[in-house]
C-alpha positions, 0 to 999 in steps of 0.5 A, spaced: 205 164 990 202 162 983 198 155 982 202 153 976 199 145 975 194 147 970 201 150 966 205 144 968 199 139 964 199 144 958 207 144 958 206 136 959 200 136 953 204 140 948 211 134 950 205 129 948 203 131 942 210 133 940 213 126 941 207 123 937 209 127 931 216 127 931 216 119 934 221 120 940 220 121 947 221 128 950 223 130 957 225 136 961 232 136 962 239 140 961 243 140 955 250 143 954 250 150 951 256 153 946 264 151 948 264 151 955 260 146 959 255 150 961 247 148 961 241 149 960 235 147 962 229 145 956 221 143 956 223 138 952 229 134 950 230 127 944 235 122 948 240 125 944 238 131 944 237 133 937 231 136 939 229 142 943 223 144 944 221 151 949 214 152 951 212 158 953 206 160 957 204 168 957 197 171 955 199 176 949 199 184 951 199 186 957 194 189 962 195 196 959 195 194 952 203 194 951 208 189 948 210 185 954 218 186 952 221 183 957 218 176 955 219 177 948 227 179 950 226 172 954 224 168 949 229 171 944 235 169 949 232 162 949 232 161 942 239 163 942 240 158 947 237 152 943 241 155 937 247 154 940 245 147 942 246 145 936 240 141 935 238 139 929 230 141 930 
């Protein structure tokens, strides 16, 4: 299994940096997502969820030189997801 700490204090410097710039704490939890109840867990979260952040950690091309798309899918499904949250950022 990989060893995903040195993401985890990227993750962890990247909320930092973000809570100082926008003044408000962010923390990792669920938000309801659309009508029906469902929710889905976000890198950074306001209290009152107003702001969602998503922090994504890949290196860019593949080994072979190609787009990676199923991380790009990924994150266009992730996007979709925080604009069905209704978060005001």
């Amino acid at each position: 299994m990989a060893d995903t700490s040195k993401l985890q204090r990227v993750t962890d410097y990247i909320l930092a940096d973000l809570s100082n710039r926008f003044s408000v704490e962010l923390t990792q939890r669920k938000v309801k997502v659309g009508t029906n109840g469902i929710q889905k867990k976000f890198s950074g979260v306001s209290k009152d969820a107003s702001i969602l952040v998503h922090v994504c950690h890949h290196s860019g091309l593949t080994k072979g030189g190609n787009i990676p798309v199923g991380k790009l899918n990924g994150l266009y499904s992730k996007c979709y997801l925080m604009e069905k949250a209704h978060a005001k950022k």
